[in-house]
C-alpha positions in Angstrom: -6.0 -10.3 -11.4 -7.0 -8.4 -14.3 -4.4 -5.6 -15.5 -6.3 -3.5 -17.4 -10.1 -2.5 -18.3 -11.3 -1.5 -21.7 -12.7 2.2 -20.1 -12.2 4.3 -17.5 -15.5 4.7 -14.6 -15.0 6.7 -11.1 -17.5 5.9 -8.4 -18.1 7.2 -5.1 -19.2 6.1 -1.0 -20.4 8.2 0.8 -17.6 8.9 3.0 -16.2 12.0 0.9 -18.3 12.0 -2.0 -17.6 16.0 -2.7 -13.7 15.2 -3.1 -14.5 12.4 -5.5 -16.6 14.7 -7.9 -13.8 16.9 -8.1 -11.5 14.2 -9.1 -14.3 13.2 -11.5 -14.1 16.4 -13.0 -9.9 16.9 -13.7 -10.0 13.2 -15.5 -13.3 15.1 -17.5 -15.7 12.0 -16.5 -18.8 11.9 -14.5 -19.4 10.2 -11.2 -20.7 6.4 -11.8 -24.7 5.8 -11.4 -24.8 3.7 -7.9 -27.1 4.1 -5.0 -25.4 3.6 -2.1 -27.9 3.6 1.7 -28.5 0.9 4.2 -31.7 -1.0 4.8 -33.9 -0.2 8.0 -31.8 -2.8 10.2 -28.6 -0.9 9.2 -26.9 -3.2 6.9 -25.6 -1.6 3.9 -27.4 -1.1 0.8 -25.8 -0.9 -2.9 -26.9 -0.6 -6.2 -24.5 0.1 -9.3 -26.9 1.6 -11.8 -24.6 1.4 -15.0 -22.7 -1.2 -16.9 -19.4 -1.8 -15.2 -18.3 -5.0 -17.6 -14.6 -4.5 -18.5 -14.3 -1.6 -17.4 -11.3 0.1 -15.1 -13.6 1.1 -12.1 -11.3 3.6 -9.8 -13.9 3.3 -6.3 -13.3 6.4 -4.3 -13.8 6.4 -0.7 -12.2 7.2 2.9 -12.3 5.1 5.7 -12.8 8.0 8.0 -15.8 8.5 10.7 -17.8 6.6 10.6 -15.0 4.2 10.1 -16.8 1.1 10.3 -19.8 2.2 8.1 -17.9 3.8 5.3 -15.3 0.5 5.3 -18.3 -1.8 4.7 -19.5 0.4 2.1 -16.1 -0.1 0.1 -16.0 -3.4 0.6 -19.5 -4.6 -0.7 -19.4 -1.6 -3.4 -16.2 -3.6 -4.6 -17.6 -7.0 -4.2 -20.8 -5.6 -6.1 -18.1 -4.3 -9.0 -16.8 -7.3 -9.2 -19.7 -9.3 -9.3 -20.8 -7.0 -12.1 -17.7 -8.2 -14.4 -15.9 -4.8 -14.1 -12.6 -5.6 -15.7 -10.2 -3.8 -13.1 -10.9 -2.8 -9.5 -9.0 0.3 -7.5 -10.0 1.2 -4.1 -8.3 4.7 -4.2 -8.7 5.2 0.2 -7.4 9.2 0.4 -7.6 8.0 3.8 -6.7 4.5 5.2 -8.9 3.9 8.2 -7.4 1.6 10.7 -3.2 2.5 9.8 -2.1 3.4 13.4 -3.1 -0.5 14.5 -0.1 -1.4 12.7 1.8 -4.1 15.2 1.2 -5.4 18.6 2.2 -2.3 21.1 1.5 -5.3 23.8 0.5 -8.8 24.2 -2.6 -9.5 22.6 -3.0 -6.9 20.4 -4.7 -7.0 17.3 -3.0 -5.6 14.1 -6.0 -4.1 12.6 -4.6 -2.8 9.4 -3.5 -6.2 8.2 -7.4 -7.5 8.8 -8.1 -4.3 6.7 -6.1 -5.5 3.8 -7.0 -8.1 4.0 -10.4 -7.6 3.8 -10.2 -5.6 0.8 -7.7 -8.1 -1.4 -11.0 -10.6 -0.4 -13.3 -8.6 -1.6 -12.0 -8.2 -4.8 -10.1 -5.3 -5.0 -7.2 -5.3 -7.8 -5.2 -2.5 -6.2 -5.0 -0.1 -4.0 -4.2 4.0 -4.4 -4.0 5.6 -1.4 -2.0 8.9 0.7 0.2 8.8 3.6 0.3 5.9 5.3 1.0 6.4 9.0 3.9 4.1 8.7 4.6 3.3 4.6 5.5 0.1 5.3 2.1 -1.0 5.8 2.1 -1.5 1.9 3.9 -5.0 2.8 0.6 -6.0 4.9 -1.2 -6.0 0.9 -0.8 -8.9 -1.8 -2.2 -6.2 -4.3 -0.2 -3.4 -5.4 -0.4 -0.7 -3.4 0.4 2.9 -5.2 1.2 5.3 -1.9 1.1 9.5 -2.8 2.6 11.8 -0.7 1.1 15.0 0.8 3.9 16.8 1.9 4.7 18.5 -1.9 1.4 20.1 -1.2 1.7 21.3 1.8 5.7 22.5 1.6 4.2 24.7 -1.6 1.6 26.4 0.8 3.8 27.4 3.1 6.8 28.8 0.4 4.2 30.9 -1.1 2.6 31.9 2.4 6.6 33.5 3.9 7.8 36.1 1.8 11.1 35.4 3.9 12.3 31.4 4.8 15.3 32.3 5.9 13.7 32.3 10.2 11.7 29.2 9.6 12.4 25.6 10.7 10.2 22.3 10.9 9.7 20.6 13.9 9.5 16.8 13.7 6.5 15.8 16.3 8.1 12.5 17.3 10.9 10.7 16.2 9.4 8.7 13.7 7.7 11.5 11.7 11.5 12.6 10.6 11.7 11.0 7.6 8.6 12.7 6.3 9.6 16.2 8.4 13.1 16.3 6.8 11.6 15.8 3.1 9.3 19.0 3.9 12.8 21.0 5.2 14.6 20.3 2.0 11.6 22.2 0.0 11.7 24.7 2.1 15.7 25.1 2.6 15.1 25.1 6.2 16.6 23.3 9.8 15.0 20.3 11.2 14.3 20.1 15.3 12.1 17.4 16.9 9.7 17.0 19.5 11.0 14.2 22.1 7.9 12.8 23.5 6.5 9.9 25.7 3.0 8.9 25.2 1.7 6.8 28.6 -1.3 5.5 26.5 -2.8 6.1 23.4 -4.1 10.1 22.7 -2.3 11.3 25.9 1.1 12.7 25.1 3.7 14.4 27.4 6.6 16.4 25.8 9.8 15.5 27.0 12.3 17.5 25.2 12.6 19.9 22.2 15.7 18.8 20.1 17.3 21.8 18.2 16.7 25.6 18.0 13.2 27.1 17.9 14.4 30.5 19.8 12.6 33.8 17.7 11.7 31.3 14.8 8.6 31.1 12.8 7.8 27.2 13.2 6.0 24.7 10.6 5.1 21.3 12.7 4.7 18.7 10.4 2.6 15.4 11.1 0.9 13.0 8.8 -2.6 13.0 10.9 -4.2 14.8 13.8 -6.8 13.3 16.0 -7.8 14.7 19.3 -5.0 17.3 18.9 -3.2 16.6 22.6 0.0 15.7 20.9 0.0 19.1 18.5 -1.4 21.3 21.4 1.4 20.0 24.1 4.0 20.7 21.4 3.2 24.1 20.6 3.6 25.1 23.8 6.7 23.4 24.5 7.7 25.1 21.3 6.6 28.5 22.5 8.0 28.2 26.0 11.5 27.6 24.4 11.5 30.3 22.6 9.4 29.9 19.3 8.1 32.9 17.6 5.0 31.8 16.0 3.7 28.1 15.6 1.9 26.8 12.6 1.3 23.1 11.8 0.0 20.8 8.7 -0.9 17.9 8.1 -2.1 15.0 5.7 -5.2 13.6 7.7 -7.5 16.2 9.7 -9.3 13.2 11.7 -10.2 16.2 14.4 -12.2 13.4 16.8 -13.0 14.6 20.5 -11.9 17.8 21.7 -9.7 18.4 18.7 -11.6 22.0 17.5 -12.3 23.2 21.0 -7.7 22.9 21.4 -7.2 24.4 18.4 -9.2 27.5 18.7 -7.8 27.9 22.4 -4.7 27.1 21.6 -1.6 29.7 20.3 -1.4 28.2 17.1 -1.5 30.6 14.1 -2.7 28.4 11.5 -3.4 24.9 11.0 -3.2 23.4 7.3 -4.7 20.2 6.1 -5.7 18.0 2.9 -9.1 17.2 2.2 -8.7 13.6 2.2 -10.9 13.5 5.2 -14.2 15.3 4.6 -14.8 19.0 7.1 -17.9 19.3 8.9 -19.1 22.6 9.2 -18.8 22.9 12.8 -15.1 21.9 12.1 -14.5 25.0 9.7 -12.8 27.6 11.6 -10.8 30.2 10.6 -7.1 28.8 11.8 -7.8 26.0 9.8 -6.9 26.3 6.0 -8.0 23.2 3.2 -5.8 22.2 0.5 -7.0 20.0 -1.9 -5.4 16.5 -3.4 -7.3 16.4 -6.4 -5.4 17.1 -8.9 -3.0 14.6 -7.5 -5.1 11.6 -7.1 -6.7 12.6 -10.9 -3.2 12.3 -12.6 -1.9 8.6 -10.5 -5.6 7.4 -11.7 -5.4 8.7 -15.0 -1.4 6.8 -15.1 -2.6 3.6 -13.5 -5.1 3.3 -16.7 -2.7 4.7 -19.1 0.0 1.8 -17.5 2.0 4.9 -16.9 4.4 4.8 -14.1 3.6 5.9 -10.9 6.7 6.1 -9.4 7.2 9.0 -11.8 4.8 10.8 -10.0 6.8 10.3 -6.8 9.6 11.4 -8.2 8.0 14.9 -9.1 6.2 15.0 -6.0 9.6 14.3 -3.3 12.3 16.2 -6.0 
């Protein structure tokens, strides 16, 4: 594995190719040359269209909808990097397709994510730079370094600067283990922690059980690391309103939004839903309860350390203080 390449080069997919530019532009460098389509049978076509020999190449792309497509993309755009002598390879993945296959919920199970990482050390990736993890553990599944940021410094700043007064605001935890990353966000804000007890009889169906802690005539942040069809979210807001909750607002790292998620939302009694852009928003997705932060300034300074061999885990350290 190389450690180091002799200049720095960003390139893009096609999964979010609008966030990469902009963390193109806060490093100051242009979006690599490569043409990046499919052939007339589907498989994926690539072209890098610049010399990549020696240099640190930081690949940009999320493994969102459509998963499959934009995963292949990475993976031959890396094995296309490497093949072109590029000195370093980073697949920075805002989004890590594939995270919530994690273990074997039941017998005979696949655990997707490690195939993921696997395919990618394969490929050729050197390293890997990615956000929120739905379980951070699943850096053990990598034999790469794996630099994990954390969303939830964003997010917490949002909503200090959104209340002009805390002091009736708590965070609700929407399972048990979403606490970890729910208690970090209370610190920031100073505020109490309740959670959402839940049971989930299969996968995207959700039935609250129990609300633990006290949401009576308080403004409430819920506070999850990805939301899909929204039938978690949406059962908890009510549950939170129908014990007492003032308001409901909720936030999140990755706005997957698959299914009915939109159509919940905008019936739903939530006031405002905030997200990162690690996941790209269709336009039919851009409604006005939904508010986008970016993560570009964030990803630009761990890409700009990893080819400085600056420490990263700096940059956690000022993100979770």
């Amino acid at each position: 594995m190389n450690l180091h390449g002799k200049d720095i080069k960003i390139f893009s997919g096609n999964s979010h190719r609008e966030l990469a530019e902009e963390i193109a532009e806060k490093i100051g460098l242009p979006v690599g040359n490569a043409s990046v389509g499919s052939f007339s049978d589907g498989e994926i076509s690539v072209n890098i269209n610049e010399v990549v020999r020696g240099s640190d190449v930081f690949l940009i792309q999320s493994t969102c909808t459509p998963v499959n497509d934009n995963l292949v993309e990475l993976l031959i755009m890396i094995d296309a990097l490497k093949r072109a002598s590029a000195g370093r390879i980073t697949a920075v993945m805002p989004y890590f397709g594939y995270a919530r296959q994690d273990r074997k919920a039941k017998a005979r199970d696949p655990i997707s994510a490690k195939v993921v990482a696997n395919l990618l050390t394969v490929a050729g990736a050197d390293r890997v730079l990615t956000m929120d993890l739905h379980a951070p553990q699943l850096q053990g599944f990598f034999d790469i370094p794996v630099d994990h940021l954390v969303g939830v410094p964003i997010l917490a700043e949002y909503f200090k600067n959104k209340f002009e007064n805390l002091d009736d605001i708590v965070v609700v935890s929407p399972d048990v283990g979403s606490v970890t990353r729910s208690r970090k966000f209370a610190e920031r804000l100073d505020a109490p922690l309740a959670i959402i007890d839940k049971r989930r009889p299969k996968a995207n169906v959700c039935e609250v059980m129990n609300i633990i802690g006290d949401v009576r005539d308080k403004r409430v942040v819920v506070v999850d690391d990805l939301i899909d069809t929204g039938g978690t979210m949406i059962n908890g807001i009510q549950a939170l309103l129908d014990m007492g909750a003032k308001e409901v607002y909720a936030c999140c790292t990755h706005a997957v939004l698959s299914g009915p998620a939109i159509e919940r939302i905008m019936k739903s009694n939530l006031k405002e839903l905030v997200i990162l852009n690690t996941i790209p928003l269709t336009d039919e997705k851009k409604i006005d309860k939904i508010k986008v932060l970016s993560v570009a300034s964030v990803f630009a300074e761990a890409i700009e350390r990893i080819y400085g061999d600056i420490s990263i885990s700096t940059l956690f350290t000022q993100q979770d203080a």
